[in-house]
FIMAR-868079 format. One record per residue: residue number from 1; y, x, z of N, C-alpha, C in turn. Coordinates in nm, 4 decimals. Layout:
BEGIN
   num       n.py       n.px       n.pz      ca.py      ca.px      ca.pz       c.py       c.px       c.pz
   NUM          Y          X          Z          Y          X          Z          Y          X          Z
...
END
This chain:
BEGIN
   num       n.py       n.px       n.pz      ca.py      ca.px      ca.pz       c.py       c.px       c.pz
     1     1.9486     1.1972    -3.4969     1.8719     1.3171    -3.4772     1.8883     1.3613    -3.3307
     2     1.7319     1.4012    -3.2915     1.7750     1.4487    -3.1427     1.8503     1.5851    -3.1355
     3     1.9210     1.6210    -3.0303     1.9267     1.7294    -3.0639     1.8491     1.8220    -2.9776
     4     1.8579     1.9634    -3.0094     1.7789     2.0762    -2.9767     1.8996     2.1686    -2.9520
     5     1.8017     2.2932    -2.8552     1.9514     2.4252    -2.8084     1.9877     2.4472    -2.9069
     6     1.9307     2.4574    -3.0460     1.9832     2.5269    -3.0866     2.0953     2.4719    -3.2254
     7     2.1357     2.3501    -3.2314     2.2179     2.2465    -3.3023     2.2960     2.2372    -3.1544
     8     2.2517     2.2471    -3.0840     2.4019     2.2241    -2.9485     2.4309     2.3434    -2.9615
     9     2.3540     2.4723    -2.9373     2.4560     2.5653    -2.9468     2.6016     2.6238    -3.0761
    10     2.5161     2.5409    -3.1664     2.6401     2.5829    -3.3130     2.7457     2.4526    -3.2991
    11     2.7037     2.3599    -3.2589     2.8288     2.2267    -3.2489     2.9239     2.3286    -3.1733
    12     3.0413     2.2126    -3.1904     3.1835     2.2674    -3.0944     3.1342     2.2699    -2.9776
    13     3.2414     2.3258    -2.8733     3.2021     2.3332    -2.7499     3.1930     2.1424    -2.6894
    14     3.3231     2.0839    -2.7689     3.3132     1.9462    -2.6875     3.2374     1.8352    -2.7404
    15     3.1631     1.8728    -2.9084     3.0733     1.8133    -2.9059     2.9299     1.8256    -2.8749
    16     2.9421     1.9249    -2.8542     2.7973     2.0491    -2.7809     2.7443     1.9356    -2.6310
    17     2.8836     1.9347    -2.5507     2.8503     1.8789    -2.4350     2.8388     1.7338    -2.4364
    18     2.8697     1.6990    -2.5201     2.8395     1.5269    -2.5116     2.7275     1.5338    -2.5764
    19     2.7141     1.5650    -2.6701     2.5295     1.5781    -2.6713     2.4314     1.6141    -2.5774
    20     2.4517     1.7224    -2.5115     2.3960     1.7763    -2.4106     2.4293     1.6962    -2.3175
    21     2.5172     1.6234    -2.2638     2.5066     1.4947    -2.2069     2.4468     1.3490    -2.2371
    22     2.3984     1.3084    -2.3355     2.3479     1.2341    -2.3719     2.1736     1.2531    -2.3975
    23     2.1618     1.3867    -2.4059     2.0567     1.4410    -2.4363     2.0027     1.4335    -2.2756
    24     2.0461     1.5420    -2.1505     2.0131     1.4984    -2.0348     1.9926     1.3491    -1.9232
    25     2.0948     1.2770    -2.0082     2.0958     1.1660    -1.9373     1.9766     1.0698    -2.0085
    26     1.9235     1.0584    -2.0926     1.7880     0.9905    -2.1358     1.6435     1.0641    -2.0595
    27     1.6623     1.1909    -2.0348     1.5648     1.2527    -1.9494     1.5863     1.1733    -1.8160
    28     1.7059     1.2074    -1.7332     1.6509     1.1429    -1.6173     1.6758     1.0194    -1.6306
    29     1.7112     0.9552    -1.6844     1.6629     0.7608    -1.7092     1.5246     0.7775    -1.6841
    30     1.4571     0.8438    -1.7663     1.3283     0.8327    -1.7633     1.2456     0.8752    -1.6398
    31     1.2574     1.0065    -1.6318     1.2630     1.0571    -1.4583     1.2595     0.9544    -1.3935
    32     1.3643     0.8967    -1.3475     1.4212     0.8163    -1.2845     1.3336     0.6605    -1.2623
    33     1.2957     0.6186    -1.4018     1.1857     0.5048    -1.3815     1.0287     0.5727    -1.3519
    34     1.0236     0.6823    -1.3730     0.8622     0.7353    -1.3255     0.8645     0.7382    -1.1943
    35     1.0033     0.8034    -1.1335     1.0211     0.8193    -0.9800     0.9826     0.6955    -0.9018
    36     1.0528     0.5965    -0.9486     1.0710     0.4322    -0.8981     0.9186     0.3951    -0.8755
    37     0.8332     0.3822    -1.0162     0.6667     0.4065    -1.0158     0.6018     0.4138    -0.9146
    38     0.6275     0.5956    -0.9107     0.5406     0.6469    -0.8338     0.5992     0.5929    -0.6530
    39     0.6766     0.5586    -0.6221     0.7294     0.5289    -0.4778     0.7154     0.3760    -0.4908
    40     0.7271     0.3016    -0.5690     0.6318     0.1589    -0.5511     0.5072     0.1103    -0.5482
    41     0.4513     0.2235    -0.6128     0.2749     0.2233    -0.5861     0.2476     0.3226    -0.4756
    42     0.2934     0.4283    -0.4152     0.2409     0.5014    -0.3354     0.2609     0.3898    -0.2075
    43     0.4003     0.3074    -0.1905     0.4380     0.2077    -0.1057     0.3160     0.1014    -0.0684
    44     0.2497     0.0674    -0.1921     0.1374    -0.0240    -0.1518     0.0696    -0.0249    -0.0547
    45     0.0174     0.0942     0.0097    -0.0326     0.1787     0.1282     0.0560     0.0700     0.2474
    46     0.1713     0.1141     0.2367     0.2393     0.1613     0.3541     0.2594    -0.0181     0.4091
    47     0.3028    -0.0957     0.2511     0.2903    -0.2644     0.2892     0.1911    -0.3204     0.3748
    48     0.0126    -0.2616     0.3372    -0.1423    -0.2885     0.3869    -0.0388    -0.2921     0.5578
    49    -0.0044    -0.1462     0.5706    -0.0264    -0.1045     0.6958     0.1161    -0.1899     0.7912
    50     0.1783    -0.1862     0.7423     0.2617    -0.3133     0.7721     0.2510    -0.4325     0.7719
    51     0.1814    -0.4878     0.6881     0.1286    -0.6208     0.7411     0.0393    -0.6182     0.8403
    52    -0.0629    -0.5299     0.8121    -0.1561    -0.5063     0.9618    -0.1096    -0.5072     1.0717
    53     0.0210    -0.3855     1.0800     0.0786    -0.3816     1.2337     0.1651    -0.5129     1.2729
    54     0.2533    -0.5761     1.1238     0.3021    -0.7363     1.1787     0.1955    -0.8093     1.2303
    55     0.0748    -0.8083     1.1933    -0.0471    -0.9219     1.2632    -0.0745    -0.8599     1.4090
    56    -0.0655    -0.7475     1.4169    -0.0799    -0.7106     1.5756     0.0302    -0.7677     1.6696
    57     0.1441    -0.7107     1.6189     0.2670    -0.7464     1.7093     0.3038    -0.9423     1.6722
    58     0.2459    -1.0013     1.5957     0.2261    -1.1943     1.6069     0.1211    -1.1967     1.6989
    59     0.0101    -1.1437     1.6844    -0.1064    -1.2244     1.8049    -0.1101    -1.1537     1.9397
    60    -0.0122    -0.9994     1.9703     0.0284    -1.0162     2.1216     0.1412    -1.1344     2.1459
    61     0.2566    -1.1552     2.0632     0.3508    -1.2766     2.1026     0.2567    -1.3978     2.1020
    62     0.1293    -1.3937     2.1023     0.0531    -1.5567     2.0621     0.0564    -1.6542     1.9563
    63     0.1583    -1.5968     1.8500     0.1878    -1.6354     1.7187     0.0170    -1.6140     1.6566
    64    -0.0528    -1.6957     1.6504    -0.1597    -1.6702     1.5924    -0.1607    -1.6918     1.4707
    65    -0.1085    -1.8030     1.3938    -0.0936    -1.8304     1.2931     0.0309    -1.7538     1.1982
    66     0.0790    -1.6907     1.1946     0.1743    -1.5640     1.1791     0.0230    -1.4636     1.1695
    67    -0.0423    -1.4148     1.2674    -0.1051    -1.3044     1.2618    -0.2151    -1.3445     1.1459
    68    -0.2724    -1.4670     1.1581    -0.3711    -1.5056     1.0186    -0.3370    -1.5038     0.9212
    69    -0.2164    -1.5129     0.8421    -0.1412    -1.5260     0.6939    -0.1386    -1.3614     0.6537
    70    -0.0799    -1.3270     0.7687    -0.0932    -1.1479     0.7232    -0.2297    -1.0421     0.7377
    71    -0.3408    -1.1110     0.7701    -0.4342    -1.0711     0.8070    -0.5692    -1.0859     0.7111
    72    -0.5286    -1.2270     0.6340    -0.6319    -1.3081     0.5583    -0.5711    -1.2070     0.4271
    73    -0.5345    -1.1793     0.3527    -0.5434    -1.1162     0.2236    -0.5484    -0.9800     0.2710
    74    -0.5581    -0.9698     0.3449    -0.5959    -0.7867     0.3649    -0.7322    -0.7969     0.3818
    75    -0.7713    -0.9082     0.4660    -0.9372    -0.8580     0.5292    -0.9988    -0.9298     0.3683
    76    -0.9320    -0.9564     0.2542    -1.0081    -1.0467     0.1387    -1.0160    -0.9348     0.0408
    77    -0.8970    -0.8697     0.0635    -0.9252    -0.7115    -0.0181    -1.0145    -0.6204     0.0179
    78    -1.1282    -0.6339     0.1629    -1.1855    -0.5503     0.2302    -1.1385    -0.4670     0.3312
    79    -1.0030    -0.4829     0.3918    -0.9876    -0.4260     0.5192    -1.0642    -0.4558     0.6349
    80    -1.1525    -0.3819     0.6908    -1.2495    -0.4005     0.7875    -1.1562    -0.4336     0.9158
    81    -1.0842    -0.3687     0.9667    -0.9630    -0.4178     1.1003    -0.9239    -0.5314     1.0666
    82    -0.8877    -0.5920     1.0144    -0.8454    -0.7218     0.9600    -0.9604    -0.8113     0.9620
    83    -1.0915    -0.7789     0.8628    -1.1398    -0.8526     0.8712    -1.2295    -0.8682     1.0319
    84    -1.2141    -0.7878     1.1066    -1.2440    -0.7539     1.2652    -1.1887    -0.8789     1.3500
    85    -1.0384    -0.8503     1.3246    -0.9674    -0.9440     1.4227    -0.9335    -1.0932     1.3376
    86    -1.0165    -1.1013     1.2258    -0.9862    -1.2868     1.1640    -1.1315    -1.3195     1.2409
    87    -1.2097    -1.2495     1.2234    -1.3630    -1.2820     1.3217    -1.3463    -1.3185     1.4441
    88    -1.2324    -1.2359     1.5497    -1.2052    -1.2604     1.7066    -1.1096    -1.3945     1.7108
    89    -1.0610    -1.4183     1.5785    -0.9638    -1.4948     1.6199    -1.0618    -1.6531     1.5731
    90    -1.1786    -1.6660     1.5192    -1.2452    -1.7407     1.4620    -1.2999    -1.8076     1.5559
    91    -1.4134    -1.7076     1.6343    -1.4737    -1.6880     1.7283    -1.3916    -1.7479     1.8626
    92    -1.2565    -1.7212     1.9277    -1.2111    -1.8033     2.0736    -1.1349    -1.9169     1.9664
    93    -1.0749    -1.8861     1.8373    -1.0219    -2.0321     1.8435    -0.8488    -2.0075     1.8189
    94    -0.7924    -1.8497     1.8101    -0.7064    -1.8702     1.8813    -0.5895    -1.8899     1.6948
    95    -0.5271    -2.0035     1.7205    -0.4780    -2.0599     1.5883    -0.5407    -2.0644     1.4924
    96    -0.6136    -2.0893     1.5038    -0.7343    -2.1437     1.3449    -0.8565    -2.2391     1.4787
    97    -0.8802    -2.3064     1.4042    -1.0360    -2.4150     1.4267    -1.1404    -2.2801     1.4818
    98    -1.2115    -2.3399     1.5977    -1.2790    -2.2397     1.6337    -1.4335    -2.2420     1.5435
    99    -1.4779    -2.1433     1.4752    -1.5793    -2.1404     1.4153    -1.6971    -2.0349     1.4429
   100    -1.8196    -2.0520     1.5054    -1.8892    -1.9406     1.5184    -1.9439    -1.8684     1.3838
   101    -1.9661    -1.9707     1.2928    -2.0254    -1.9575     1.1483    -1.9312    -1.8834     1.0762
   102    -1.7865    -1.8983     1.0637    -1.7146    -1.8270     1.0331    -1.6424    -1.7190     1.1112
   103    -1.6811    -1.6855     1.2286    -1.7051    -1.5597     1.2928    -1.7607    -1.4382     1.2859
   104    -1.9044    -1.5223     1.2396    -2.0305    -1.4293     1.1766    -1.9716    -1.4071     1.0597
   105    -1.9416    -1.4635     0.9730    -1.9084    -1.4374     0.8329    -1.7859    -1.2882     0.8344
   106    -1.6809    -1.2947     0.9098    -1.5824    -1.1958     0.9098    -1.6145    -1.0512     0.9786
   107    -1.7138    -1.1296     1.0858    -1.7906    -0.9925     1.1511    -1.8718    -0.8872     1.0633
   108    -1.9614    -0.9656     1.0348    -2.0163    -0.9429     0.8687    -1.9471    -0.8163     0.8102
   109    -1.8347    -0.9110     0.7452    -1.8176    -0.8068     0.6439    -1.7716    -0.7023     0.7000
   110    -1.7165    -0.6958     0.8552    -1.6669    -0.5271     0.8737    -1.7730    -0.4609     0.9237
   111    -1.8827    -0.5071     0.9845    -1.9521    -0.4208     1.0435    -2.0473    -0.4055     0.9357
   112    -2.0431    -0.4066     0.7578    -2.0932    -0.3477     0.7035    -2.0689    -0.2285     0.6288
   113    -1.9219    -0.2344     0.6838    -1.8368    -0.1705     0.6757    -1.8403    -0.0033     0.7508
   114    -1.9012    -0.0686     0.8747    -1.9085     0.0458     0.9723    -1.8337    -0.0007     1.0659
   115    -1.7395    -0.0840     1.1324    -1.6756    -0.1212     1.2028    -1.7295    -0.1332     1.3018
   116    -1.7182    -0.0261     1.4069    -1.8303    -0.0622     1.5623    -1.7937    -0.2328     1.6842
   117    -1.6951    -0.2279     1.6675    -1.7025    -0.3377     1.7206    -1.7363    -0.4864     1.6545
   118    -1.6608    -0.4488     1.5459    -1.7781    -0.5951     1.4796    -1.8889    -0.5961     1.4845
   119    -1.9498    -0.4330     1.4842    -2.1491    -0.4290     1.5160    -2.1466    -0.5272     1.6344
   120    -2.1208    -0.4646     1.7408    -2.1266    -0.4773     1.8846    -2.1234    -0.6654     1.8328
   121    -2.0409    -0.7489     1.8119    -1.9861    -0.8689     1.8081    -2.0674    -0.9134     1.7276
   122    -2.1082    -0.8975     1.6352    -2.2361    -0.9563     1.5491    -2.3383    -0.8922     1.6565
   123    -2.4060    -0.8326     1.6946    -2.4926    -0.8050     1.7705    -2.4712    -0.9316     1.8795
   124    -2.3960    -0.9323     1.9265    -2.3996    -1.0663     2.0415    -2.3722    -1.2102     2.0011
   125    -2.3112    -1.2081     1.8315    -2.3637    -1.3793     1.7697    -2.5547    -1.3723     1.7734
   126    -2.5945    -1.2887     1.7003    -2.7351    -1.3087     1.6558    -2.8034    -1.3247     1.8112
   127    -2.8016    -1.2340     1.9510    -2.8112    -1.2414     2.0232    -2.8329    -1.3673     2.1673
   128    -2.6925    -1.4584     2.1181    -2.6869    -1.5836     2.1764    -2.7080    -1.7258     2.0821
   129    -2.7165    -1.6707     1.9811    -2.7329    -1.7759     1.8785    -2.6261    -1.8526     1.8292
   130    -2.4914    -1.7702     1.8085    -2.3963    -1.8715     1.7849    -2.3600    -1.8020     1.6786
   131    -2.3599    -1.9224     1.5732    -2.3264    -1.9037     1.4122    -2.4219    -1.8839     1.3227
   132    -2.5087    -1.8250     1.3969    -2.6726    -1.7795     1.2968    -2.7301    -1.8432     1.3890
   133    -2.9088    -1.8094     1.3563    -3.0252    -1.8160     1.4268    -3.0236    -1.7208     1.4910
   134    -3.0714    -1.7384     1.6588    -3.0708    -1.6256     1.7292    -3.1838    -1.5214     1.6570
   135    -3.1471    -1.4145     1.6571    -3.2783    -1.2911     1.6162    -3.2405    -1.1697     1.6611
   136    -3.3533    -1.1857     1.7750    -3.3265    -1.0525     1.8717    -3.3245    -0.8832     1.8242
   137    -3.4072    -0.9033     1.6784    -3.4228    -0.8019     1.5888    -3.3372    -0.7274     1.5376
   138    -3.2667    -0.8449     1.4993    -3.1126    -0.8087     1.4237    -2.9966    -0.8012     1.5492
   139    -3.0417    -0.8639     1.6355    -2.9218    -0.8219     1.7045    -2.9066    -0.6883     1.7973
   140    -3.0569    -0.6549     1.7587    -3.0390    -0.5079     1.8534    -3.0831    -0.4095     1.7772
   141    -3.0801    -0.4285     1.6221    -3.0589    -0.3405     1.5118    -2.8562    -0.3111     1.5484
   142    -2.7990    -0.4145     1.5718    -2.6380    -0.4224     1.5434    -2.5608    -0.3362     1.7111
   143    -2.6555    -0.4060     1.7912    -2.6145    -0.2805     1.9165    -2.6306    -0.1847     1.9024
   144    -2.7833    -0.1416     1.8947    -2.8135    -0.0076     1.8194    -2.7184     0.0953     1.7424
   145    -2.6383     0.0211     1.6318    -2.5322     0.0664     1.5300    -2.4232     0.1102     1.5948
   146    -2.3663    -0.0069     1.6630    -2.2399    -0.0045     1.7363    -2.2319     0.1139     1.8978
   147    -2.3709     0.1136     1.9412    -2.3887     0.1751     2.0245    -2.3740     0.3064     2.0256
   148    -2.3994     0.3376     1.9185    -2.4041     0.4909     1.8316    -2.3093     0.5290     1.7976
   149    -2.1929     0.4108     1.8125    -2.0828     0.4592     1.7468    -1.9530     0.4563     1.8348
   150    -2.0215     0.4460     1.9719    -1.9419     0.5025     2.0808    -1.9305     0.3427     2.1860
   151    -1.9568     0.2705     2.1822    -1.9591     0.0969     2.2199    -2.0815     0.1133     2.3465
   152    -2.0178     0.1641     2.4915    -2.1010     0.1800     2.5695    -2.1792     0.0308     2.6147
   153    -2.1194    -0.0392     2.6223    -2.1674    -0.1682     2.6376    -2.2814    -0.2132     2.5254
   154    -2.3069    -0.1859     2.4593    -2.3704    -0.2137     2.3182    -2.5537    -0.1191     2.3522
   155    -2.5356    -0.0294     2.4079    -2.6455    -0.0089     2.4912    -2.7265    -0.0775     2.5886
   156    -2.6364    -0.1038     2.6677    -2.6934    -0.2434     2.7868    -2.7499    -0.3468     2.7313
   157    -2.6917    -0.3997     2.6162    -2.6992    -0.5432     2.5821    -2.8098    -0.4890     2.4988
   158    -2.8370    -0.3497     2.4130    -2.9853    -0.3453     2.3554    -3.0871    -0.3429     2.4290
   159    -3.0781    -0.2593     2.5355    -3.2148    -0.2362     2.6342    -3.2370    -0.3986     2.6874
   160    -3.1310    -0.5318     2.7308    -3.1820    -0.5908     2.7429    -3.2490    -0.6958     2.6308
   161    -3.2391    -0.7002     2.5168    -3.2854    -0.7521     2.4127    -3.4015    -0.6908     2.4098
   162    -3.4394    -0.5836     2.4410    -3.5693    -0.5288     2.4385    -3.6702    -0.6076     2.5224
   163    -3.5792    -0.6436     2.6562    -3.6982    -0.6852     2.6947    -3.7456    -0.8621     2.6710
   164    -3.7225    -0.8452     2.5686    -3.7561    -1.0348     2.5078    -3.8229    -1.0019     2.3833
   165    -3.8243    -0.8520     2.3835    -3.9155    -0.8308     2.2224    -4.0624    -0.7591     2.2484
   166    -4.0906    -0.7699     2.1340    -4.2705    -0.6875     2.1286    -4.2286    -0.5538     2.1294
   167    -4.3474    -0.4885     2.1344    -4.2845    -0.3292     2.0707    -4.3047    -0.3150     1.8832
   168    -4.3306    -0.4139     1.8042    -4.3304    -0.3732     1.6853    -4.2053    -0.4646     1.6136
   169    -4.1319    -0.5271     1.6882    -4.0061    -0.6072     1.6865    -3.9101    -0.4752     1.7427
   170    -3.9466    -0.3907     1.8221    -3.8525    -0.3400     1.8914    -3.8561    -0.1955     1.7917
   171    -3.9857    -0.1236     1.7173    -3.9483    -0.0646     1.6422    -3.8935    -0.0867     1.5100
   172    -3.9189    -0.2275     1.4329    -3.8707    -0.2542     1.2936    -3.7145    -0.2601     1.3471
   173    -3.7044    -0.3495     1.4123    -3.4830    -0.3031     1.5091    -3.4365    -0.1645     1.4547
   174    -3.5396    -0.0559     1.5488    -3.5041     0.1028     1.5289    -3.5052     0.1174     1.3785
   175    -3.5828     0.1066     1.3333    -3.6417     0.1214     1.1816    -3.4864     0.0935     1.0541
   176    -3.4620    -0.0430     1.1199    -3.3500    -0.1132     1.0420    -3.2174    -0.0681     1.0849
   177    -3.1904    -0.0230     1.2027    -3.0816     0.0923     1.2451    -3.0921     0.2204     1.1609
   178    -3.2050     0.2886     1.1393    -3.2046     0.4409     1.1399    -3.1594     0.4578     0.9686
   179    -3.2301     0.3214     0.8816    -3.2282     0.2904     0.7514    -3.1209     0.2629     0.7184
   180    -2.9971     0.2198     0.7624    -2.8411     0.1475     0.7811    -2.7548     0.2047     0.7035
   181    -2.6622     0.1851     0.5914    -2.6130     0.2411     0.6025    -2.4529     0.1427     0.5137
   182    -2.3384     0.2097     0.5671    -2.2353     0.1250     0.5658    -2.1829     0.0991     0.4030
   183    -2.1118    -0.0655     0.3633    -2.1366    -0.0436     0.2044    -2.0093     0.0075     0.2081
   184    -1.9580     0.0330     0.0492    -1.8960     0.0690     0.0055    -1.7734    -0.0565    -0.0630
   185    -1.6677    -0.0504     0.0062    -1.6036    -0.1596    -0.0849    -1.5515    -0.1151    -0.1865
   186    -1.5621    -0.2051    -0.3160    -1.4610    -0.1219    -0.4586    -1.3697    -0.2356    -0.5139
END
C-alpha cells in the first residue's frame, strides 16, 4: 500500500519516516529520469550546432574530409548552412571529387531554403553553365533573390544577365522572383 499523510502521520515516528522516505525517494527517481529526458532532447539542438561549428573549425585547418562527415547528415536533415558549404566544397573540389552537378544539387536545396548565398551561387551555376543548362532566366530570377537579401554582388551579375536577355525573359525572371517563396523543411 502506498502510503498517504495521513497513514504516515498515525505510524510511529520511525516508521512514519522510512515510509516517507521511501515514498519521496520513488518521486525523485522519477523526477530524476524526466530531468535526464528533457536535457537529452533539449541537447539535440546544441549537438546540430556543434557539429556545425566542428565542420567550420576542420575546413579552416584544411581537414576537408573531417568537415564533410559532420556536415553531410546535418545538410540531409535540411540544414541550409551545411547544406551551403557541402555545395562550396563540391563546387572547388576541396576533399570530395569536384562536382558541378552536385554543387547545383546542395545549392539547391539551401537556397530554397532562403539561403542568400546559395541564391547568389546557384545564380552563377545556371549563369555559366556549370552543372545545369545555362538559363539566363533562372539565373537572374536567383540574383534577383539573393540580391534582395543583402548579396551586393548579386546585383551586378543580374543587370549583366540582363543584357543577354529579351525584355519578356527579363520580366518572367522578375515575375519568378516576386512569386518565390522559400520551402518549408519538415
Amino acid at each position: 500500500m502506498r502510503p498517504t499523510w495521513s497513514t504516515l502521520r498515525s505510524d510511529t515516528k520511525r516508521e512514519g519516516s522510512v515510509e516517507l522516505y521511501r515514498f519521496f525517494s520513488e518521486k525523485i527517481k522519477l523526477l530524476s529520469w524526466i530531468f535526464l529526458g528533457l536535457v537529452l532532447f533539449s541537447g539535440s539542438s546544441d549537438a546540430f550546432r556543434d557539429d556545425f561549428q566542428g565542420g567550420i573549425f576542420a575546413s579552416q585547418r584544411g581537414d576537408y574530409k573531417t568537415a564533410y562527415k559532420l556536415w553531410l547528415p546535418l545538410a540531409e536533415q535540411g540544414n541550409a548552412a551545411a547544406q551551403y558549404n557541402l555545395g562550396v566544397m563540391r563546387d572547388r573540389g576541396d576533399g570530395v571529387p569536384q562536382s558541378h552537378k552536385e554543387a547545383v544539387k546542395w545549392f539547391r536545396l539551401a537556397a530554397e531554403q532562403g539561403n542568400s548565398k546559395a541564391q547568389y551561387n546557384l545564380g552563377v551555376m545556371y549563369n555559366q553553365g556549370q552543372g545545369v543548362l545555362r538559363d539566363n532566366v533562372l539565373a537572374h530570377m536567383w540574383f534577383n533573390l539573393s540580391g534582395s537579401r543583402g548579396i551586393e554582388r548579386a546585383t551586378y551579375k543580374r543587370k549583366k544577365c540582363e543584357e543577354k536577355m529579351s525584355p519578356s525573359q527579363i520580366e518572367r525572371a522578375r515575375a519568378m522572383a516576386r512569386n518565390w517563396r522559400p520551402k518549408k523543411i519538415v
